[in-house]
C-alpha positions as a Markdown table, in Angstrom:
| # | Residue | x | y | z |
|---|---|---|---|---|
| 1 | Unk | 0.0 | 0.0 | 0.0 |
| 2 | Unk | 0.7 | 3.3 | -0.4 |
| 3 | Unk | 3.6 | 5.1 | -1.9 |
| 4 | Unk | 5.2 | 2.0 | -2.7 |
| 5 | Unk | 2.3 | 0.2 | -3.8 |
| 6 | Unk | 2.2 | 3.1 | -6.3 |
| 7 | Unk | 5.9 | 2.4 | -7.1 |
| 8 | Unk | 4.7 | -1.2 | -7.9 |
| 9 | Unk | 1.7 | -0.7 | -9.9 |
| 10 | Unk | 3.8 | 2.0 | -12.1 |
| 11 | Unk | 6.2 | -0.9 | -12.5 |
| 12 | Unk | 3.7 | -3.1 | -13.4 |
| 13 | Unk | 2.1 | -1.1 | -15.6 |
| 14 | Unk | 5.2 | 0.0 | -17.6 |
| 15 | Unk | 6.1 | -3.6 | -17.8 |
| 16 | Unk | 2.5 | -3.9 | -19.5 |
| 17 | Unk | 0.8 | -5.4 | -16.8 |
| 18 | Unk | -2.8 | -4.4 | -16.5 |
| 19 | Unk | -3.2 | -2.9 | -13.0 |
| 20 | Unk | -6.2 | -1.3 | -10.9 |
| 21 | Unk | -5.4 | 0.6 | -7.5 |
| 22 | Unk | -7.9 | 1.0 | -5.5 |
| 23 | Unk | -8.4 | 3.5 | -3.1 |
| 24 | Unk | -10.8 | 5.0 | -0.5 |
| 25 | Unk | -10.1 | 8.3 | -0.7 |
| 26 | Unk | -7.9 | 10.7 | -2.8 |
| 27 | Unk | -4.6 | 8.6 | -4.4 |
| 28 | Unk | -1.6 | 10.4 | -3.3 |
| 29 | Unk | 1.4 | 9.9 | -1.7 |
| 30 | Unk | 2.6 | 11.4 | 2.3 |
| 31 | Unk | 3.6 | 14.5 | 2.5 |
| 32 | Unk | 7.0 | 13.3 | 4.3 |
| 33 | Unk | 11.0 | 12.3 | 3.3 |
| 34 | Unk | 11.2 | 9.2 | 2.5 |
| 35 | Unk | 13.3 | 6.6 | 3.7 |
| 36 | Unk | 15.2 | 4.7 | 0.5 |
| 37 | Unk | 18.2 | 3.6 | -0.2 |
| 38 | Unk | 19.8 | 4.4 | -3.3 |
| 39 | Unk | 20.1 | 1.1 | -4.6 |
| 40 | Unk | 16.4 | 0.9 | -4.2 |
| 41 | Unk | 15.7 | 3.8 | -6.1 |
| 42 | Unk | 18.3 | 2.4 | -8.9 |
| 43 | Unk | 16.6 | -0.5 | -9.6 |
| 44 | Unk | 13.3 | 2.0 | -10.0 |
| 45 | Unk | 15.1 | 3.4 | -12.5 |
| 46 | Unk | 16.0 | -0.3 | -14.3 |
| 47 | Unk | 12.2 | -0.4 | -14.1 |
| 48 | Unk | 11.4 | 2.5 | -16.1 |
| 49 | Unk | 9.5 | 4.1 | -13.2 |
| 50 | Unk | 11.8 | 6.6 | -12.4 |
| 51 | Unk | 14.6 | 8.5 | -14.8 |
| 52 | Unk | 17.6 | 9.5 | -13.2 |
| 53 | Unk | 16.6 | 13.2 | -13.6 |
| 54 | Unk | 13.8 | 12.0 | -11.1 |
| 55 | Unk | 16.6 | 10.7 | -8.9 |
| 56 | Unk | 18.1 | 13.6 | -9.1 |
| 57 | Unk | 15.5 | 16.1 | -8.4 |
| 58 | Unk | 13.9 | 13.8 | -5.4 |
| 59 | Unk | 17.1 | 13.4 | -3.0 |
| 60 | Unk | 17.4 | 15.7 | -0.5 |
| 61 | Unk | 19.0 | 14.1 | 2.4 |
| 62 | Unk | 22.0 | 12.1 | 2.0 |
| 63 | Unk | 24.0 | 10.1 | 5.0 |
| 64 | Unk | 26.3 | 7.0 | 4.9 |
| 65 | Unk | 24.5 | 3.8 | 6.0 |
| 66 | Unk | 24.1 | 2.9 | 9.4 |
| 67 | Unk | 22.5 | 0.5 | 11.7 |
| 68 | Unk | 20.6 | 1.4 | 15.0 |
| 69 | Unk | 20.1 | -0.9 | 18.0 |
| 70 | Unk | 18.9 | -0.8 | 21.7 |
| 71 | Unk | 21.7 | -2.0 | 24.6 |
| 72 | Unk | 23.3 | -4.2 | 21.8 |
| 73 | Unk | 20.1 | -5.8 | 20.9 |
| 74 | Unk | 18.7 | -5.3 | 17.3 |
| 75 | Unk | 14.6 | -5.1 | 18.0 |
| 76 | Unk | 12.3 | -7.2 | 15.5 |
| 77 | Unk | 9.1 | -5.5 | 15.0 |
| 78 | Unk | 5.9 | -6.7 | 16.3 |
């Protein structure tokens, strides 16, 4: 669902897929950064979903990778 599902159904759909998304309300995506990693948005590009001037007009934070844990414990989500 949601941004991502979009992502997929564009993929899909480019691919030549037939694809419905449906939706309760207005389609559109959250008003917020989001979280991707390069690589992931690379192999939207392989896709055809995004072109790299896409890429390169979306990124506006960039930090090295990193990994985040509590007293030396990584946390599974519920």
């Amino acid at each position: 669902g949601g941004t991502l599902g979009i992502f997929f159904a564009t993929a899909f759909a480019v691919k030549g897929h037939k694809v419905v998304v449906l939706e309760a309300g207005k389609l559109q995506g959250r008003e917020q950064e989001w979280n991707i990693s390069y690589n992931e948005m690379e192999e939207l590009l392989e896709l055809g979903v995004l072109s790299q001037e896409d890429i390169d007009a979306t990124i506006t934070t960039e930090f090295p990778g990193c990994r985040s844990g509590f007293k030396n414990k990584e946390v599974t989500p519920l």
